[in-house]
Steps between C-alpha positions, in 0.01 A plus 500: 500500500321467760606720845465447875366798711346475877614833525177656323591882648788490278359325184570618175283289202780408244269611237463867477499865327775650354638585827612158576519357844303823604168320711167732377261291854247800325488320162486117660188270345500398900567713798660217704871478480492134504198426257687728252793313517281160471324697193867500290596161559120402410530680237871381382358110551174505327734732202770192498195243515325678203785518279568103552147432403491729187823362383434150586809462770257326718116434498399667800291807470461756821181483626538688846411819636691713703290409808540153417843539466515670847298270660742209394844682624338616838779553738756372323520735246815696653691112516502481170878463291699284284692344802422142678306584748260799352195434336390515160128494300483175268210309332457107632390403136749677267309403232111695602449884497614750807199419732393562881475109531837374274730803703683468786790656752795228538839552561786583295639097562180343454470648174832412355441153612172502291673685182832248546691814555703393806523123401687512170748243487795513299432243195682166478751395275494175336827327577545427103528855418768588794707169320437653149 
């Protein structure tokens, strides 16, 4: 699950040591507060993303680096969230692989409109079976 944090001086990576919730800055991959943070969630997507592939969930494979994947949030890494409103990483084609060219940053609405998610419609009854 993926976490928000724009307050980097107080981040703690959800992944750890034994000492849970315990931040070690001394043992981060990067020294940046914010790039670490972009790191897990990197490394949580491409994870998710890999395990689809393997077990045939979806076709895409992931294709990006984590500069790539940087590159492509840009500032509005800190807006992303689950509500309408925030922003979220999606593929145009959800049928090709994880690429620099086939990802992009929409938000949270415009991507339920594309996956139907906010225009189900409650199915129709026949008026024979309501009689029946």
């Amino acid at each position: 699950m993926a976490r928000k944090t724009t307050d980097y001086k107080n981040y703690t990576p959800m992944y750890g040591t034994i000492n849970r919730g315990v931040a070690h800055p001394w043992k981060w991959k990067y020294k940046d507060p914010r790039d670490q943070c972009m790191n897990q969630v990197y490394n949580q997507a491409k994870a998710q993303a890999t395990f689809r592939y393997k077990h045939k969930l979806n076709s895409g494979q992931w294709k990006l680096s984590f500069e790539e994947y940087k590159d492509i949030w840009g500032d509005k890494f800190e807006q992303r969230g689950r509500k309408v409103g925030e922003f979220c990483f999606t593929r145009i084609d959800d049928d090709a692989d994880w690429t620099l060219d086939n990802c992009v940053i929409v938000e949270r609405s415009e991507q339920g409109q594309k996956t139907g998610k906010y225009n189900w419609k409650k199915p129709q009854r026949n008026k024979d079976e309501n009689m029946a």
